[in-house]
C-alpha distance (Angstrom), angle and dihedral (degrees) to the residues before:
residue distance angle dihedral
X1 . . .
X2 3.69 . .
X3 4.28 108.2 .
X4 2.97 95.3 175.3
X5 4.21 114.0 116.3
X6 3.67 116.0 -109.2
X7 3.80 105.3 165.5
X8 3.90 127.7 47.7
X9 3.63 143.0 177.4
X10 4.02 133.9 -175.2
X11 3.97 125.3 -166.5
X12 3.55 131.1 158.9
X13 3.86 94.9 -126.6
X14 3.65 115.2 58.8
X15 3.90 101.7 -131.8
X16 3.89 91.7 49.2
X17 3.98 85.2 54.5
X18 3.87 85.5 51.9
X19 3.88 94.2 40.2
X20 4.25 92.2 57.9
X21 4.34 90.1 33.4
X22 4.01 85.0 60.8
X23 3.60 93.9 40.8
X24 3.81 80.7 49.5
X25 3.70 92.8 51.5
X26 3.86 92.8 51.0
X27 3.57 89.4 66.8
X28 4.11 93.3 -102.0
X29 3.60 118.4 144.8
X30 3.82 124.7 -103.0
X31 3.90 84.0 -106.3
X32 3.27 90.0 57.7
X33 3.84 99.7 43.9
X34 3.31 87.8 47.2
X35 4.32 93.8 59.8
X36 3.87 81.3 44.8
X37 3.96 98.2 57.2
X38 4.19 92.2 35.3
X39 3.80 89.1 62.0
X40 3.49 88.0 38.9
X41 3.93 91.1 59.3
X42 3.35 102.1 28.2
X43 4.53 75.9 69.8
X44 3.98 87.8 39.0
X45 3.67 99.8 42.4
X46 3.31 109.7 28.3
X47 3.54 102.2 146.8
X48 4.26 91.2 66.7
X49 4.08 94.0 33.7
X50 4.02 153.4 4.3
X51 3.47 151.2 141.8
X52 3.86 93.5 -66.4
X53 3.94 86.9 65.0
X54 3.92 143.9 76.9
X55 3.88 126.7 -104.1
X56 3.78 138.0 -168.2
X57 4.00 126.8 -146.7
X58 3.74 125.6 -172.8
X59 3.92 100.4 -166.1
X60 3.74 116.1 -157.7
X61 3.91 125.3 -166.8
X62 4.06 122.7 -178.6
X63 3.84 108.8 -83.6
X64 3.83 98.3 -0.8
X65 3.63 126.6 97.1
X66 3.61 112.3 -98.6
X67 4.31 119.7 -96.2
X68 3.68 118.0 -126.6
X69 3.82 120.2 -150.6
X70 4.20 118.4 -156.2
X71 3.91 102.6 -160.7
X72 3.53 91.3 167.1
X73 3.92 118.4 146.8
X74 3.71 114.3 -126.9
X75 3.95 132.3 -141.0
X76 3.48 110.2 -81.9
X77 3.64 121.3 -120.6
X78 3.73 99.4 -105.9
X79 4.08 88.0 44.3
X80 4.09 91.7 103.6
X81 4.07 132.4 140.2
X82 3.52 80.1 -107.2
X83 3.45 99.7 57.5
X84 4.19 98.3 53.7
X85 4.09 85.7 44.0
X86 3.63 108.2 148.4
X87 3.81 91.1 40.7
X88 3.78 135.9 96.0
X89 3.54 91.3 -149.7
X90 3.23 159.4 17.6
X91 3.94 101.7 -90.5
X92 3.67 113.8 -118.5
X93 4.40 96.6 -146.5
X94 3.87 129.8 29.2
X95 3.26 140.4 41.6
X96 4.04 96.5 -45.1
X97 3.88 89.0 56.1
X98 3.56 87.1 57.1
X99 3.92 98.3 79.8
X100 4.13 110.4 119.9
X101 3.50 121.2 78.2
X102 3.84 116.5 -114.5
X103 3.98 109.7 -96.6
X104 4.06 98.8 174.5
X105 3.98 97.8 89.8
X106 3.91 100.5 37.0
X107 4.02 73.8 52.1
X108 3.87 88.6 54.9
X109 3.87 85.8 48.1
X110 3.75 99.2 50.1
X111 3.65 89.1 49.5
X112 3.44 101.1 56.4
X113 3.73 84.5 47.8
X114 3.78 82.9 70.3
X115 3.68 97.9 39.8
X116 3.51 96.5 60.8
X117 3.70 97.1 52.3
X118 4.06 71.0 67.5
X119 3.00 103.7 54.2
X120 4.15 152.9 -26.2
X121 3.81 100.8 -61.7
X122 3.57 129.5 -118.2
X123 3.69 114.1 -123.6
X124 3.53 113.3 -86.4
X125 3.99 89.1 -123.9
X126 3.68 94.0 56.1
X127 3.88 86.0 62.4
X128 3.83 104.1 48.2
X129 3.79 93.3 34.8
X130 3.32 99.2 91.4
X131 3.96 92.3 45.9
X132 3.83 83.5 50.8
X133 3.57 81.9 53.8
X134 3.83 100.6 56.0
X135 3.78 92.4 49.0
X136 3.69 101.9 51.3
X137 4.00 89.7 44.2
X138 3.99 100.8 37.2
X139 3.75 144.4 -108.4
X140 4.08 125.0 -115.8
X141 3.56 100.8 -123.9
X142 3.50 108.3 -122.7
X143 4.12 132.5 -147.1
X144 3.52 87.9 -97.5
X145 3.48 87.9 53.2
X146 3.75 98.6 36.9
X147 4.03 90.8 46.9
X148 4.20 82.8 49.2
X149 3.44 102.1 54.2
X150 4.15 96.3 37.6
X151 4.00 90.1 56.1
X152 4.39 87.6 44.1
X153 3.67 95.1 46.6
X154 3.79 100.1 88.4
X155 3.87 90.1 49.4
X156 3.73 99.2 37.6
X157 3.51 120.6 15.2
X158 3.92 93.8 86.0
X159 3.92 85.1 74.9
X160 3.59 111.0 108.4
X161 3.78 90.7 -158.1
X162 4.29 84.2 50.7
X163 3.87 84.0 61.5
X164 3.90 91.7 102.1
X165 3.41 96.3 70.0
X166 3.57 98.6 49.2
X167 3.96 135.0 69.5
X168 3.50 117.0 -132.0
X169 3.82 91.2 -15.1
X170 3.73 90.9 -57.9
X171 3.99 137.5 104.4
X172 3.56 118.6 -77.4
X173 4.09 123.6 -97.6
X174 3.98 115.3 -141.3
X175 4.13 102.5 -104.8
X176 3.99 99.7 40.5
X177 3.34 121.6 115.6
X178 3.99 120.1 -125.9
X179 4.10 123.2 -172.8
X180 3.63 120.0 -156.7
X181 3.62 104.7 -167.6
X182 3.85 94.7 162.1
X183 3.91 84.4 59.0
X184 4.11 87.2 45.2
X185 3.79 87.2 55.0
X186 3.34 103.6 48.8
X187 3.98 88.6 50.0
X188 3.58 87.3 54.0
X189 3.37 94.0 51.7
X190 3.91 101.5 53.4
X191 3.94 81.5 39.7
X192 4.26 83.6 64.8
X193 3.66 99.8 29.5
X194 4.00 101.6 29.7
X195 3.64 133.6 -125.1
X196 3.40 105.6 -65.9
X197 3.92 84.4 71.3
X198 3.80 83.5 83.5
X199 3.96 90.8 67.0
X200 3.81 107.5 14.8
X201 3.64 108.1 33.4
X202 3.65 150.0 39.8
X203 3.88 97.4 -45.0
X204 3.85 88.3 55.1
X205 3.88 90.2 49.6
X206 3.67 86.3 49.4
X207 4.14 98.7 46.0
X208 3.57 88.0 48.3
X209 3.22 93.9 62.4
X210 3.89 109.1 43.8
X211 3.79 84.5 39.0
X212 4.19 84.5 60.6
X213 3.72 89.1 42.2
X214 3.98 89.2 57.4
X215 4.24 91.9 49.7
X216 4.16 92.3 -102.5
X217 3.87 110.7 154.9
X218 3.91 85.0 -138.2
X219 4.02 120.8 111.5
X220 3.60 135.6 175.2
X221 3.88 98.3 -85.8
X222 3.68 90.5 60.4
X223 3.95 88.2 58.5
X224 3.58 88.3 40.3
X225 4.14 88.3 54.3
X226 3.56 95.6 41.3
X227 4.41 119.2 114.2
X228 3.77 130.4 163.9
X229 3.82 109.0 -124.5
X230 4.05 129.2 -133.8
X231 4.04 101.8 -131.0
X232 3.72 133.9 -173.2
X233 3.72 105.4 -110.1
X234 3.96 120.9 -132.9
X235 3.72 121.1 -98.0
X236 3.78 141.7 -153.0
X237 3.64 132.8 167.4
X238 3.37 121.2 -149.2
X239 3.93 138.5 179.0
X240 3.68 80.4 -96.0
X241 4.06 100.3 49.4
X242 3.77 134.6 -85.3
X243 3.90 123.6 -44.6
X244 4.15 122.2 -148.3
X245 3.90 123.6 -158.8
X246 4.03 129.0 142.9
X247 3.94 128.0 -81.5
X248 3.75 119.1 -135.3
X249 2.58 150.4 22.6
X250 4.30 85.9 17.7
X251 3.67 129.5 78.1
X252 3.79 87.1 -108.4
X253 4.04 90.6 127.7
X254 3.36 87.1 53.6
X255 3.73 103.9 62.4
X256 3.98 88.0 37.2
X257 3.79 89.7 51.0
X258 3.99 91.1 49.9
X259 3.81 93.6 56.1
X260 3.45 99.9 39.3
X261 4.00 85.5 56.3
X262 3.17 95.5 50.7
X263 3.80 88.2 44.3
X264 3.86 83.4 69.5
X265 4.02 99.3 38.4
X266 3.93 108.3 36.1
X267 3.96 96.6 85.0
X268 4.18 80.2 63.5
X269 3.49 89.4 71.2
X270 4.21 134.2 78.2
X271 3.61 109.1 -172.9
X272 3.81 141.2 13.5
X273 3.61 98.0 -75.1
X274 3.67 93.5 56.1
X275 3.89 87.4 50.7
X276 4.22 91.1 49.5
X277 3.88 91.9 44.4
X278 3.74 87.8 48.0
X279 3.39 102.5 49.9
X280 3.90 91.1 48.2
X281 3.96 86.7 53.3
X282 3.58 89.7 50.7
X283 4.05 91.5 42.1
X284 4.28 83.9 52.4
X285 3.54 92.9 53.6
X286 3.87 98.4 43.8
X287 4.19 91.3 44.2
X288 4.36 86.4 51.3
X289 3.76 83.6 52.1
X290 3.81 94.1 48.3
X291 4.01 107.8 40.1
X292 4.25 82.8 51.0
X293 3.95 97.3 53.8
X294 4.21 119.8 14.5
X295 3.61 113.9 95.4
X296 3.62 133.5 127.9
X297 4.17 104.9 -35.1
X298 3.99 91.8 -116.3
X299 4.21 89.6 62.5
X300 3.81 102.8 45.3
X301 3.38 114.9 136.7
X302 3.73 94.7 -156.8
X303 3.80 141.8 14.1
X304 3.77 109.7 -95.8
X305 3.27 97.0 -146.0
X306 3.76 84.5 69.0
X307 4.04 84.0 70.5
X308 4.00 93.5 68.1
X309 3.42 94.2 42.7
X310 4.33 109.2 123.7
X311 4.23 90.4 -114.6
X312 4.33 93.6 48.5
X313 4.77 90.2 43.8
X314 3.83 75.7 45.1
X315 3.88 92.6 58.7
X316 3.62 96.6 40.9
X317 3.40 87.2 40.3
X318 3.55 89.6 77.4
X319 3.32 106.3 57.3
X320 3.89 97.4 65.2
X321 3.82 117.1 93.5
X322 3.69 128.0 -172.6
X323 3.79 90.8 -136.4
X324 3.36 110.3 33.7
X325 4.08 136.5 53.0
X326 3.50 121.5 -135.5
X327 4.07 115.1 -115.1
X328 4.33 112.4 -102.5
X329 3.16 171.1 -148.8
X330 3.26 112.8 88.0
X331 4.00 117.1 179.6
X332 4.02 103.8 -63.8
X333 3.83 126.5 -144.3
X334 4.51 123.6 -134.6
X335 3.19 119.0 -149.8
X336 4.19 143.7 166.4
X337 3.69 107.9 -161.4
X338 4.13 151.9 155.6
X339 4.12 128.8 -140.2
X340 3.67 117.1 -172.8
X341 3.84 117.2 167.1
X342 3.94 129.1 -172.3
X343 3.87 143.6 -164.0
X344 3.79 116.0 -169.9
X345 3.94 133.5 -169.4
X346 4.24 95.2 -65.6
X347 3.54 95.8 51.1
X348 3.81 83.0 -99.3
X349 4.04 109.7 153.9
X350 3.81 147.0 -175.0
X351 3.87 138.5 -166.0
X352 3.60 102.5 -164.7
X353 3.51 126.0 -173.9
X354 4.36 126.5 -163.4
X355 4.05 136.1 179.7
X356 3.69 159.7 157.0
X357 3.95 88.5 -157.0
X358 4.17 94.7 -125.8
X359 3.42 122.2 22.3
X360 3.91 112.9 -62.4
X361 3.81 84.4 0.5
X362 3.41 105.5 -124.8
X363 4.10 101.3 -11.0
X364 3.68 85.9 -115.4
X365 3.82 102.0 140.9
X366 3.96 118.5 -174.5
X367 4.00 100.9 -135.3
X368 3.98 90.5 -163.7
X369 4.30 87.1 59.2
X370 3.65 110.1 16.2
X371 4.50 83.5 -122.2
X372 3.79 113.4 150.0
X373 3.85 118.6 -141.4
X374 3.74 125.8 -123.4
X375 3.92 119.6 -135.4
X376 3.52 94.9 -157.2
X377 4.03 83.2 128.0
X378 3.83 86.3 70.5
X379 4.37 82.4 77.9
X380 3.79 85.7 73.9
X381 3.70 126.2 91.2
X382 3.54 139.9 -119.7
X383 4.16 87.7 -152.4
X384 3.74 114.0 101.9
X385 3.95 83.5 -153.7
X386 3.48 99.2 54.4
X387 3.89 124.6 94.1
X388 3.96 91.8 -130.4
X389 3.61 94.4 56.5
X390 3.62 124.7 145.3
X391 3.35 138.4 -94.4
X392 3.34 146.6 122.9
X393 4.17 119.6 -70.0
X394 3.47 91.2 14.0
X395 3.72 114.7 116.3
X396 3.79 119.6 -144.9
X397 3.93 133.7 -119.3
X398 3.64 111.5 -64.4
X399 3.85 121.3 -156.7
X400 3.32 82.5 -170.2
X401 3.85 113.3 118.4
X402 4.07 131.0 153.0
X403 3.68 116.0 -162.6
X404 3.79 133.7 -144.7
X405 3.55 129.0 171.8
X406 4.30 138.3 -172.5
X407 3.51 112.2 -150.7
X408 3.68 127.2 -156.0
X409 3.84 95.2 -120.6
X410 3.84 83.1 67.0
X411 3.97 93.2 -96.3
X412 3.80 123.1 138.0
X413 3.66 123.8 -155.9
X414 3.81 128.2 -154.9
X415 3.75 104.9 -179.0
X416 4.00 144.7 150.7
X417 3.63 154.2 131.8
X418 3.53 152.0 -149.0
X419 3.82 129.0 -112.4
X420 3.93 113.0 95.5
X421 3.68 103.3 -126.0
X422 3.63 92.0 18.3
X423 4.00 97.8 62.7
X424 4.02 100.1 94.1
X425 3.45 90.2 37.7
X426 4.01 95.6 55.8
X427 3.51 87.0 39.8
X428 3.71 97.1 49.8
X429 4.19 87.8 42.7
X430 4.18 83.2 48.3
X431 3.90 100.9 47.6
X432 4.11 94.4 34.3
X433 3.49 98.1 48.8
X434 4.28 87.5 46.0
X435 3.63 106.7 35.6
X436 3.84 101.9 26.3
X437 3.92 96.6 31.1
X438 3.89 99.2 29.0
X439 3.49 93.4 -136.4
X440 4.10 112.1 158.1
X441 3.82 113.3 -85.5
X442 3.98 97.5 -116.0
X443 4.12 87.4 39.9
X444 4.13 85.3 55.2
X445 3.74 95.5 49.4
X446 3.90 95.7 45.0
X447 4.36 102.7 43.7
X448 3.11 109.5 109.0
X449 3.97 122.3 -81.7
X450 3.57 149.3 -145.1
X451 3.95 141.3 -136.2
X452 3.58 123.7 -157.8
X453 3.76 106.6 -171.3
X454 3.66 151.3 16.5
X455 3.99 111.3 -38.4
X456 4.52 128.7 167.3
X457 3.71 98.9 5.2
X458 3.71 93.6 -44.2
X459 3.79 111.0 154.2
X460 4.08 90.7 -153.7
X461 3.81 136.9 91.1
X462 3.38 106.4 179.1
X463 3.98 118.7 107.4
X464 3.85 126.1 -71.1
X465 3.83 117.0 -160.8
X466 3.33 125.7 -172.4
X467 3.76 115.6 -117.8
X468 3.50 99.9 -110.9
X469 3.84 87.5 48.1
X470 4.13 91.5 51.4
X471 4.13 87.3 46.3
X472 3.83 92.5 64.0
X473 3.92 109.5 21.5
X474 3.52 102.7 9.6
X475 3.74 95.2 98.0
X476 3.79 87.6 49.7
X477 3.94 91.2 48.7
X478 3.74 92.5 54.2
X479 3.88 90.4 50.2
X480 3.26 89.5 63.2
X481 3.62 96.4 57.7
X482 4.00 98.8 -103.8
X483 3.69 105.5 151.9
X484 3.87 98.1 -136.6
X485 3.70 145.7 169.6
X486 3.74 127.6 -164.4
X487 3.77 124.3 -127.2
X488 3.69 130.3 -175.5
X489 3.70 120.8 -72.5
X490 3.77 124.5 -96.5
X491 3.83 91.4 14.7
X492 3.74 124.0 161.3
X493 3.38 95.2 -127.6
X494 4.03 87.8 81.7
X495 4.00 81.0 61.1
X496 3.76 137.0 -124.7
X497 4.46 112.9 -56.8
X498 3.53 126.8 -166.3
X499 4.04 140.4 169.1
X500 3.18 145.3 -162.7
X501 3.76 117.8 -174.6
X502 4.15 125.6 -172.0
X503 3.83 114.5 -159.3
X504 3.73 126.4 -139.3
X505 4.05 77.5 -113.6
X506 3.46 93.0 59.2
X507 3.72 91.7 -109.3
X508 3.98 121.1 133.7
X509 3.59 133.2 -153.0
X510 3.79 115.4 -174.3
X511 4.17 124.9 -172.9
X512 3.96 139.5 -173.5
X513 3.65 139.7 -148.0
X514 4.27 120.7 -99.4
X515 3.16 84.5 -144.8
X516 3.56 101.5 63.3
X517 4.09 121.4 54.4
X518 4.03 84.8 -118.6
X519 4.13 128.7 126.8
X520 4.17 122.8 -158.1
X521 3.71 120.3 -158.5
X522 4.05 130.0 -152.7
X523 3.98 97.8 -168.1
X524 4.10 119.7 -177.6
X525 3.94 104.7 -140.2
X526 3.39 116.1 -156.8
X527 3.97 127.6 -128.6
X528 3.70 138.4 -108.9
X529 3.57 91.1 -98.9
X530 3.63 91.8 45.5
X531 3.43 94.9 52.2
């Protein structure tokens, strides 16, 4: 018999790991394992994700350029300047913050479209029932959780409809056990009726109106309206191979810009603290790039692909120095997110990327379905000058990004994080220290990290190091001029990593973050004639 893994899966919970690796083991695809485990979070994690959210899938089939998948929500079409007159901004929590549509299930949907040109479907009820499951019989909260819903409470736990994820009216403590039966309901309804219940049917009907109730600007004919979009992803080739994320409106280019930098710089460099302060140059560069062109697809000024072309790296390229740092901040981006990423028995694979923006998004709960709302609308402006202004249709900034990469020793790479600003630079720290410094997979993913920036309502953007980073390059890294400040080791505040690696062999290897409460499996399945 062949031991050898052939299917994987990554999440940063545990059960949602287990939740896609059974799927796997049915003989689903990784498309749909992947629908399976993102219910299954968005009912274990619901503080970083859900079904009121957006999502992101690059979709990657042997020999065929991967699929991207834009499940963005949009601006409704009573979210205008007009309507949040009288205020400075955008507000971050209530009803106002609750202004894009909800992308991640019409994502679900347009997936599965895919996944049954596979393959003979599995019944959508054999994929949420487990998530179903969870809700009905209750989640441990976990620190994540527990850490989430202490720092909300002030802001949200006067909310009668926020009362389900509190005990006794107050924050919840890692170990308890909280049931979400609205939530389980709801999943068991789309489970009966299908997906397109979210937009078209009786859950719409019902969104539309708590979301009214709360002050949102959204109605029924913006669910009604709403589609997830097939995209071309963005591309780079590198000495290493060619590297996938999503176009606008995410920060795709951003983590494709950082590694093909430092595709071009990293042979400068003779020890770890070269490879830290290089990566940071390259993130600088890549995040200037970003914050002065991404915004909604329909308003770019340029094509981004123009950014990775040899004459643009070149340019950048010249602003890194192996000695010095470059002067910031630039503008930083929050954000409260999951990755999850799947191979299954064809070599098919997914990075797949979910969220609320902060946690519980805006603290908008839907009483009638037990949905939280995102406040990823709060990313637009107010100013008629800038090129995230708002208006109806548009969809926001996204740091939302998942990763995927085909290497020229016949490896392919489905990879990601959480961590708003911090995404390309844990995904550049991941794939560098792997590919370029062929360190182990899990080793790669749990080093210790860095931050530049401003991340979860911190008002900083200097550099955060983790302690076992400062201990053996820190000294280096302040030599250099990095402005820096060290934080405690294997903190969440470096976000969430997972991989999931196919060999030339057809072998897989999959890892997760420590920092996250997650679990990846490598399973061996064995043939027809084995079985």
């Amino acid at each position: 018999m062949n031991n050898k893994p052939v299917i994987g899966f990554t999440a940063p919970h545990y059960a949602a790991a287990q939740v896609g690796n059974n799927i796997l083991e049915k003989g689903g695809t990784a498309i749909e394992a992947m629908v399976a485990a993102a219910a299954s979070i968005a009912v274990e994690y619901p503080h970083m994700n859900g079904l009121g959210g957006d999502g992101f899938w690059l979709i990657s089939e042997p020999g065929k350029k991967p699929v991207g998948i834009n499940a963005a929500g949009v601006a409704a079409k009573g979210a205008t300047a007009e309507f949040y007159q009288g205020d400075d901004a955008i507000p971050s929590r209530g009803g106002k913050a609750a202004l894009t549509m909800a992308g991640a299930v019409a994502g679900w949907q347009k997936a599965l479209e895919i996944s049954a040109g596979w393959q003979s479907p599995l019944p959508l009820a054999t994929l949420l029932d487990t998530a179903i499951n969870q809700a009905n019989w209750g989640i441990e909260v976990t620190q994540s959780m527990s850490d989430a819903s202490f720092k909300t409470f002030e802001d949200l736990g006067h909310d009668p409809a926020f009362s389900q994820f509190l005990i006794k009216e107050k924050p919840l403590k890692k170990g308890k056990i909280v049931k979400l039966p609205l939530l389980a309901a709801t999943l068991k309804q789309l489970a009966e009726r299908g997906l397109d219940d979210f937009y078209q049917g009786d859950i719409a009907e019902r969104l539309a109106v708590d979301l009214a109730a709360a002050g949102s600007p959204i109605t029924l004919a913006d669910f009604q309206q709403y589609e997830a979009k097939i995209v071309e992803p963005l591309s780079v080739t590198t000495s290493k191979g060619t590297l996938y994320n999503l176009p606008a409106p995410t920060q795709g280019i951003a983590s494709l810009l950082t590694l093909a930098l430092y595709d071009q710089v990293w042979r400068l460099g003779t020890d770890d603290a070269d490879m830290v302060h290089l990566l940071i140059e390259c993130t600088k560069q890549a995040f200037i790039k970003r914050n002065q062109y991404v915004t909604d697809p329909a308003r770019l000024d340029i094509d981004l692909q123009t950014l990775l072309s040899p004459a643009s790296l070149a340019a950048m390229r010249a602003n890194i120095d192996i000695d010095n740092a470059l002067p910031w901040p630039h503008e930083a981006k929050p954000g409260d997110t999951i990755w999850m990423g799947a191979c299954d028995s064809e070599g098919r694979m997914v990075s797949y990327i979910q969220s609320l923006y902060w946690e519980f998004g805006s603290g908008v709960v839907s009483p009638s379905t037990g949905i939280v709302w995102n406040n990823r609308g709060t990313s637009f402006s107010l100013d008629e000058n800038s090129n995230q202004y708002l208006q109806p249709g548009m969809t926001p900034f996204h740091t939302l990004n998942p990763a995927f990469a085909e290497l020229n020793d016949g490896r392919r790479i489905s990879y990601g994080t959480m961590g708003g600003e911090g995404q390309p630079q844990t995904q550049a720290a991941v794939f560098a220290r792997h590919v370029y410094h062929d360190k182990p997979l899990d080793r790669s993913i749990a080093l210790g990290r860095w931050l530049l920036g401003r991340t979860w309502g911190d008002v900083s953007h200097n550099l955060k190091v983790e302690r076992d980073v400062n201990d053996y390059v820190g000294e280096a890294l302040l030599a250099k001029g990095h402005d820096m400040v060290v934080v405690d080791a294997c903190n969440e505040l470096m976000g969430h990593a997972g991989a999931v690696v196919r060999h030339a062999d057809g072998s897989t290897e999959a890892a997760t973050d420590p920092r996250s409460d997650g679990k990846a499996f490598a399973v061996a399945m064995p043939s027809d004639e084995e079985e």
